[in-house]
N, C-alpha and C positions, 0 to 999 in steps of 0.2 A: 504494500500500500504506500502511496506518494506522501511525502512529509508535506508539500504541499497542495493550498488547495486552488481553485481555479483564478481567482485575483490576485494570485503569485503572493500572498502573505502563506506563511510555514503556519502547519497546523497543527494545534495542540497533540502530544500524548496524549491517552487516557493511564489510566493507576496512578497509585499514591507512591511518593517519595520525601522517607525522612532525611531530616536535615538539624542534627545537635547544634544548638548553640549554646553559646557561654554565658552567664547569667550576668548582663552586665555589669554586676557590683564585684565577679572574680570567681564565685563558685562556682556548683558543679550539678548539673540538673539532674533531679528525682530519676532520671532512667540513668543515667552514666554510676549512680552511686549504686541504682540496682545492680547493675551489671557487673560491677565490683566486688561485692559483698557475693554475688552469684559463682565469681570465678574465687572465693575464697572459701567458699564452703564445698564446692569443688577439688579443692587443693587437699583440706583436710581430711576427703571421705576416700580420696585416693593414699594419702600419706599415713594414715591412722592402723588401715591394716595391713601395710608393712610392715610397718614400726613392731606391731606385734607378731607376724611371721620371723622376721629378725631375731625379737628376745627367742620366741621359742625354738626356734635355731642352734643360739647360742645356749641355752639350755641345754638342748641335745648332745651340742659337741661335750659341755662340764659332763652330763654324764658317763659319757661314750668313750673321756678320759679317762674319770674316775674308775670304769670297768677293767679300763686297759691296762692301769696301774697297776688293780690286785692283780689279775694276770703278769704283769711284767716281775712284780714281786716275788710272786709263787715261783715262777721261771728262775729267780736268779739267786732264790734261796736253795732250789737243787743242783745249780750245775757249780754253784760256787763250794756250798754245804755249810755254809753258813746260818745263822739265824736271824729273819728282819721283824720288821713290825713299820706298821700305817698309822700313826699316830694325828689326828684329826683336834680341830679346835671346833669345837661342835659351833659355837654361836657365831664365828667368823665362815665357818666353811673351808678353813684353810687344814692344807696337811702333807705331809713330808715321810721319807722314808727315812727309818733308821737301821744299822747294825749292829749286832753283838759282839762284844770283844773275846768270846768265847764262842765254840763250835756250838755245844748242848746249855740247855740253862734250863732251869725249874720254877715254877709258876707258882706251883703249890695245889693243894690238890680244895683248899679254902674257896668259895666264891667271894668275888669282892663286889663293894657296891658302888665303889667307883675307882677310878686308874688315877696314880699321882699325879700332881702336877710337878712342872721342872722343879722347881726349888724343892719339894718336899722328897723327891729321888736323890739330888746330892746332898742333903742331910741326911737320906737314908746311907748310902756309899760311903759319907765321913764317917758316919756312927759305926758304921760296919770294919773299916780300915782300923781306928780307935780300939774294937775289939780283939779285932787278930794281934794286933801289936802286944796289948795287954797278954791275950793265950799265949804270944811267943813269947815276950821274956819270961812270964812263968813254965816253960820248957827249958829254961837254959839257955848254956852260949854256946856255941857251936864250940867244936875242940878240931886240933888239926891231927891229921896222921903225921907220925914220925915218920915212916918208911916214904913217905911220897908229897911231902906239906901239902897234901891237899885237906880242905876245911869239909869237915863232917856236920852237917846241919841236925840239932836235937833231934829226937825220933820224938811224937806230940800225937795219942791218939784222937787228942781234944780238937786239936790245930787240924790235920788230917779230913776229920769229919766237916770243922764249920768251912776249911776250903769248898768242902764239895757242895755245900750248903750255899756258896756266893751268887749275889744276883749276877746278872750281869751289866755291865757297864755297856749305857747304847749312845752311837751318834750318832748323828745326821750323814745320809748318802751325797755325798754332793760330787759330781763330775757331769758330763756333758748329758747325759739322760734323765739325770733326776735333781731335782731342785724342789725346793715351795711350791705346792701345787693350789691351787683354790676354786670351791666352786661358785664363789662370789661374780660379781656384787647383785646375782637376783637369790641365790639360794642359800642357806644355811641349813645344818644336820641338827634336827630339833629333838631327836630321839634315837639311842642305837645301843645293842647290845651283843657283846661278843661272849663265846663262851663261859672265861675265866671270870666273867662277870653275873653276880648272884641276880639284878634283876636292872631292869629297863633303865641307862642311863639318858634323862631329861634334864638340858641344860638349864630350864629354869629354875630345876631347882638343885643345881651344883653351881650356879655361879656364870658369869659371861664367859672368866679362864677354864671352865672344865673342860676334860682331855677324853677321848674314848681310843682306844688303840684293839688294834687285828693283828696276830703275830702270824707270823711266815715258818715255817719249819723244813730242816733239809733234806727230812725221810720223804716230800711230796703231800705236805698238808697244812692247807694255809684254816685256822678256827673260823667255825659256822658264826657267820655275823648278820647283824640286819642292821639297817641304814633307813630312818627317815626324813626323805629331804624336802624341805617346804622351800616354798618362796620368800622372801622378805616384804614385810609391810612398811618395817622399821627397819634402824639398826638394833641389832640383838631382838625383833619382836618377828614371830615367822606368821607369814598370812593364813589362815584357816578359813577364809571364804574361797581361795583357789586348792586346785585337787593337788598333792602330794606325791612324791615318788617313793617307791622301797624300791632299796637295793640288799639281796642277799646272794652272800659268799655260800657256793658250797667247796665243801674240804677237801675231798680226792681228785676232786676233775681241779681246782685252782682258777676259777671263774666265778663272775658277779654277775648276775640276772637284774635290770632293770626293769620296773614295771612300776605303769600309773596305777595311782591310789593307795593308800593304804594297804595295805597285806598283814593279817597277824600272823605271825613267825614264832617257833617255839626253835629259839636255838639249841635247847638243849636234847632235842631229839634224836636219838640213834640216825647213821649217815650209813647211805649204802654204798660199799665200794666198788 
């Protein structure tokens, strides 16, 4: 159709065409602000569940660590034949491996209701070095042989016994594999219990420093444990309107099973091998 019409004047379009202007005094007219506020609530409903795919992501990977730990642990307490342990700061989420400075060590056959913390281990260790000193000098002084000046150390059935009786002395693993590990900053371990332990350690009421530990063994058996790991609402406060993890060790195989929710665990139960 001809833009124009027959008196050579151009002839109208038909339809409507908008045209924003600026509000003389400088603002910004009722549809430009719509239009804004439109493409910002836009932004947010795109951005939002990401943001939450991401943490639970990262979530996954902490566990997926966490599993591969006791696995790596279990592993490296048989080929070495060593003894370790996973020592956990329950309301940080943090945790680290350690070694023993002896091959075997004894637990005790006691359930305990909770595991020391640092400080109260090397007061145990002083106390304990303080005694042997004391059983050895009441053994005597060692005498030398005449025939070969070598020194003969007392014979002490007392001394003998509490040797085999010593904790062991542990530290921290540290080279290029193992370091501080944590499952921070969404999760903390609000509840766990391992064997040698008589019943369910809950950090709220052991304190924010309370310690939970899993020991490694070199015969191939790491103790049946359970792990429950919440989210944070707080610092040291774990969320209970989101769903929880349990993580449980079993002994023979030296693997940790993950699974949502809650799970009740009776560590003390007979293990099949």
């Amino acid at each position: 159709m001809s833009d124009f019409r027959r008196d050579g004047q151009k002839a109208p379009r038909w339809g409507l065409r908008y045209q924003f202007r600026r509000n003389p005094e400088g603002g910004f007219s009722i549809i430009e602000v719509m239009i804004v506020v439109a493409l910002i609530a836009f932004t947010y409903s795109v951005a939002l569940p990401n943001l939450g795919i991401r943490s639970e992501s990262e979530v996954a990977i902490k566990l997926s660590t966490l599993a591969g730990d006791i696995r790596n642990a279990y592993d490296l307490a048989v080929l070495t034949g060593r003894s370790y342990r996973l020592v956990f700061v329950m309301a940080k989420g943090d945790y680290w491996l350690e070694e023993a400075d002896q091959d075997h060590f004894y637990i005790g056959a006691d359930k305990v209701d909770r595991d020391p913390t640092e400080a109260e281990e090397k007061d145990d260790q002083l106390s304990y070095e303080q005694k042997m000193k004391e059983y050895s000098d009441l053994a005597g002084q060692a005498v030398i042989d005449s025939n070969n000046d070598k020194e003969i150390p007392p014979v002490s059935p007392v001394v003998e016994a509490k040797l085999k009786l010593r904790k062991a002395h542990w530290t921290p693993v540290s080279n290029s594999e193992w370091g501080k590990r944590s499952l921070g900053p969404q999760l903390l371990i609000k509840e766990m219990q391992s064997e040698h332990h008589g019943r369910l350690q809950n950090f709220s009421e052991l304190g924010e420093n309370a310690r939970g530990m899993i020991y490694f063994f070199p015969n191939g058996y790491v103790q049946k444990a359970v792990l429950y790991v919440y989210y944070k609402k707080d610092d040291f406060v774990p969320d209970e309107s989101k769903e929880p993890y349990t993580v449980v060790t079993f002994p023979f195989e030296g693997i940790a099973e993950v699974n949502s929710g809650r799970i009740n665990i009776d560590v003390h139960e007979d293990q099949k091998q």
